[in-house]
N, C-alpha and C positions, 0 to 999 in steps of 0.2 A: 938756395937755388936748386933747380932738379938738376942731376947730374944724366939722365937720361936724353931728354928731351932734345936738346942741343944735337944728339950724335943720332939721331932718327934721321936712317937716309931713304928705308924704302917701308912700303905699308904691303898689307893682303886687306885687298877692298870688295865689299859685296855691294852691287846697286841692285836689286830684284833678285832675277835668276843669275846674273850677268857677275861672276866674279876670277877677280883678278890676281895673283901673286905678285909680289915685290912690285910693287906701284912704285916707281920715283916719286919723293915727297921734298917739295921747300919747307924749309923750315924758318920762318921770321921769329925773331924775339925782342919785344918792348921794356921797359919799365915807364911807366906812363907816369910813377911817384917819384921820379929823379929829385925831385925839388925838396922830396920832404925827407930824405936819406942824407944828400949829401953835406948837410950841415953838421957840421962834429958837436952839437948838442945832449945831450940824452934826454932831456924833454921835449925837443921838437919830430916832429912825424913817429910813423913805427919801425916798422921790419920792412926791409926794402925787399920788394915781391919782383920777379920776372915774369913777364908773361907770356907763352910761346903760342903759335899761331902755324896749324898743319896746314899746305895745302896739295890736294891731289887734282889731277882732271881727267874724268870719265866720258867716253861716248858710251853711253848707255845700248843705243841702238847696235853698233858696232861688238857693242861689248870688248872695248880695248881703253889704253890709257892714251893720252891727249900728252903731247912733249909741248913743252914750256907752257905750264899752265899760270 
């Protein structure tokens, strides 16, 4: 699993000309392959994958960050 990923609390975002420093970032994370991991097998599924999911929110026009996006 990333050891990064997880601990991303803020971003530097550019929309056009319009850019921002330390953008607050959510950070969601899935594994959508639960089913084929959690079986104590070694022939069933693979490598159990994490999947993370950035989100920021932009007003462009503004050129500022958007809270709770």
């Amino acid at each position: 699993a990333s050891q990064w990923a997880p601990r991303v609390r803020r971003a530097d975002v550019r929309v056009g000309a319009c850019e921002i420093k330390a953008l607050p970032v959510r950070v969601h994370s899935s594994n959508t392959e639960w089913w084929l991991w959690w079986v104590p097998l070694p022939h069933v599924g693979g490598k159990p994958r994490q999947y993370f999911e950035f989100v920021v929110a932009v007003d462009s026009r503004a050129c500022a960050g958007v809270a709770n996006p």
